[in-house]
N, C-alpha and C positions, 0 to 999 in steps of 0.2 A: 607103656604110655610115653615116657622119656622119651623113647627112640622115636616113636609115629609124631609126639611133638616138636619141631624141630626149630627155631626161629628163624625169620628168613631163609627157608628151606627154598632150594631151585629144583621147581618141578615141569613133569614132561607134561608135552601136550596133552598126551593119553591120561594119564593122571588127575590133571586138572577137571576134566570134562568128566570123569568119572563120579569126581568129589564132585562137580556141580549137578551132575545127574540124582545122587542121592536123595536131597530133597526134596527135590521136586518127584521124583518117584514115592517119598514118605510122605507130600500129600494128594497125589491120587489114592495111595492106599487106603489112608485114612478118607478121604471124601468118598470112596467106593464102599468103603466099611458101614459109613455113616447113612449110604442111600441105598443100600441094599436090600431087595425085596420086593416079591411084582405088588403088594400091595401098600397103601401108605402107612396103613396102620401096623403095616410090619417092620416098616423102618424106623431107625432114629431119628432122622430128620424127614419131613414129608415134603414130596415134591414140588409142592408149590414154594416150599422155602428154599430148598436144592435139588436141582434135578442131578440125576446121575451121573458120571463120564460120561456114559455110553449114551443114556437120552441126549445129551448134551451133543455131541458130535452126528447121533441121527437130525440134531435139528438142522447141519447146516445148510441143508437146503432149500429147508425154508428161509435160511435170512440169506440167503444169497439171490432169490429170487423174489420171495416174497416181501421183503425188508427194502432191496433192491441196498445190497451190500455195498457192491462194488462204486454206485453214485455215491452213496453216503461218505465211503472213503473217497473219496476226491474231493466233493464238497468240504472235510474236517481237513485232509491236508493242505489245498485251498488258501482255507484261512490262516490255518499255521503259518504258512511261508507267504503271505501278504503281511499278517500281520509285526512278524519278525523283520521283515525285510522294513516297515516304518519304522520299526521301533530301531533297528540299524542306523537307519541315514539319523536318528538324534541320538542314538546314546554312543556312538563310535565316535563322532568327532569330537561330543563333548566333553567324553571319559575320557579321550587323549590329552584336551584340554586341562582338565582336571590332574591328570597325572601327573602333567608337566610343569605346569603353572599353580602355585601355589594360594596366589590372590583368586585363581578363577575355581580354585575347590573349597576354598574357604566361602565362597558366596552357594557355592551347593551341595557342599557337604547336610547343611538342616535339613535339606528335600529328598535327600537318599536317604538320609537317618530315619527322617518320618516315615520314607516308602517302605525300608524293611521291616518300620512295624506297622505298615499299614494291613488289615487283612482284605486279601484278594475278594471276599463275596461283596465288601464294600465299594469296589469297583462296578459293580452290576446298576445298581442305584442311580450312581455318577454319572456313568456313561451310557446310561438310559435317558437321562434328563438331557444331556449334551446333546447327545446324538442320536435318539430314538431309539424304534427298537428292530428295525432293520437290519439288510447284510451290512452297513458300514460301523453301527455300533459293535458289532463281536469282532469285528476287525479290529476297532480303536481297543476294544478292550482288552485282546492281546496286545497290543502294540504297548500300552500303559503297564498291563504285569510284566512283559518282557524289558521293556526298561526299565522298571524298579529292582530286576533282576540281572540284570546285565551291564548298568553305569556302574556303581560301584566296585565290581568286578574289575572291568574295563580298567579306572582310574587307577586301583592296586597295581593290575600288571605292569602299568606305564611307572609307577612310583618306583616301582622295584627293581628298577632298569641302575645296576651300582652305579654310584659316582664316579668311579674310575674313569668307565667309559665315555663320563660325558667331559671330564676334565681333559683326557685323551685329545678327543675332539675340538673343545676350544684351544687346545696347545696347536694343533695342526692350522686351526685360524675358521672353523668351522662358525659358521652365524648361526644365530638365533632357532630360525625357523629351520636349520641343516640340521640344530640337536634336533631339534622336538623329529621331523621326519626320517631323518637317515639313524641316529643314535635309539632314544629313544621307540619310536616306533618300530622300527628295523630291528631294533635287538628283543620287544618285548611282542613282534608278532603273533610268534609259536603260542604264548601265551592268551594272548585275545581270540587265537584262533581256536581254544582249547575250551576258553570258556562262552563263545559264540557255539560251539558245538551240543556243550553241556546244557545252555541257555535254549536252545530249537529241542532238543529233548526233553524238555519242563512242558515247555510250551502243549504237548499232548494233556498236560494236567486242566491248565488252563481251558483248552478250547473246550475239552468235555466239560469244562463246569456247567460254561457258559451256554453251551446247548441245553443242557440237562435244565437248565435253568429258567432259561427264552423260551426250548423247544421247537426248534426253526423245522423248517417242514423240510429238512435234509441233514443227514450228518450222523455220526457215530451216538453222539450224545442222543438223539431224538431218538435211533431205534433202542436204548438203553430205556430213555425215560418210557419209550409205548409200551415194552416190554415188562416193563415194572409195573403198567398199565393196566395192558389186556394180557399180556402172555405173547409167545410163551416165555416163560420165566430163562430157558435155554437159553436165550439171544444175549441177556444180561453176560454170562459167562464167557459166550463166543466170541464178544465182542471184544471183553477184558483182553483175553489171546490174542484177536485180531491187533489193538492197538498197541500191546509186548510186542507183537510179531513187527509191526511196523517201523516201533520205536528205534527197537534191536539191529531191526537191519541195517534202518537210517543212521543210526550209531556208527555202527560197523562198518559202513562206507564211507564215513566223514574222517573214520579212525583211517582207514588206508587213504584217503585224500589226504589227511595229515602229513601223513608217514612220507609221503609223495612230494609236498611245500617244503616239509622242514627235516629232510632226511638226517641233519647231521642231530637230531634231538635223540632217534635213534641210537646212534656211534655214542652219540656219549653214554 
């Protein structure tokens, strides 16, 4: 056990995917264990509460035709990348703001405090009364959790840009507005760019709330709720995968975009 625990151990690719395969292989097994048997009364769990892998995976052709899969996902991605991209143009300039400027965090430091302990479903209410219950409400209301999730953030990475750097800069004869964009900005990019990444992959949490919620006559969240509905109960499951699968990849290509911006974060 000593030797297999290792701390900070540097492992292979091969390795890695291995160890991450295990789990997720321990619960198919157990979910297959669990739904095992052509009748219900023979299983431990009964299908209407879990269907099997295997029902599961025959369903997908129903949600891909019948669900009408493929609209739903564009409709939920859609809103995700509208809604982020509002909540962008306010909370980027103003978390720079914030980071830099000490008077201007101290005036909204109380409204990020309050945001992080606000909870998300109390947004539903809010931005129903504001804005109805149309497509521009689940837009405002990603735009709303994604800035209550993103200023904060924002203002740290800018705060944590060392002094040195900016002393540096005003010896050279750098103004005002040269720290905050060239210093600041410029050195805590990789940074904003890391938690704008982290921030668009929450955002999947969000949208399904708020379908599931609303019920919009499109979207990932609606065929969860109809499925919860009338059945079949398979689409609940399919979907869960569909928006990992989503999530993961869009991760995954934001990570090489990254990697692409800010190469020397690599080197180091």
């Amino acid at each position: 056990m000593d030797r297999w625990l290792v701390i900070r151990e540097s492992l292979s690719a091969r390795l890695k995917i291995t160890l991450g395969v295990l789990p997720i292989a321990a619960v198919v097994l157990i979910w297959s264990l669990a739904t095992t048997g052509l009748m219900p009364e023979n299983r431990i769990i009964t299908p209407v509460t879990l269907p099997s892998p295997v029902e599961t995976v025959f369903s997908t052709k129903s949600l891909w035709f019948e669900a009408e899969l493929s609209r739903s996902i564009l409709a939920t991605t859609l809103r995700v990348v509208v809604g982020f991209m509002v909540a962008l143009a306010i909370a980027f300039p103003l978390g720079i703001l914030m980071g830099s400027f000490s008077k201007v965090r101290a005036m909204f430091d109380p409204l990020t405090t309050f945001g992080s302990y606000l909870p998300y479903p109390t947004l539903l209410p809010l931005t129903m009364s504001l804005f109805g219950t149309e497509e521009f409400q689940k837009i405002m209301f990603l735009a709303i959790a994604f800035v209550i999730f993103l200023l904060p953030m924002f203002a740290k990475a800018v705060s944590e840009v060392d002094d040195v750097y900016l002393q540096t800069a005003q010896t050279l004869g750098a103004t005002k507005w040269q720290l905050v964009r060239r210093v600041l900005l410029g050195i805590s990019l990789a940074d904003l760019y890391d938690t704008m990444r982290r921030g668009f992959g929450i955002g999947w949490t969000y949208v399904i709330f708020a379908e599931m919620m609303l019920i919009p006559d499109k979207g990932l969240g609606h065929i969860v709720m109809m499925a919860q509905r009338r059945g079949p109960r398979e689409h609940v499951y399919l979907v869960l995968v569909v928006i990992f699968i989503i999530a993961y990849v869009t991760d995954q290509l934001l990570i090489k975009l990254g990697r692409r911006l800010f190469p020397y974060r690599e080197k180091a």
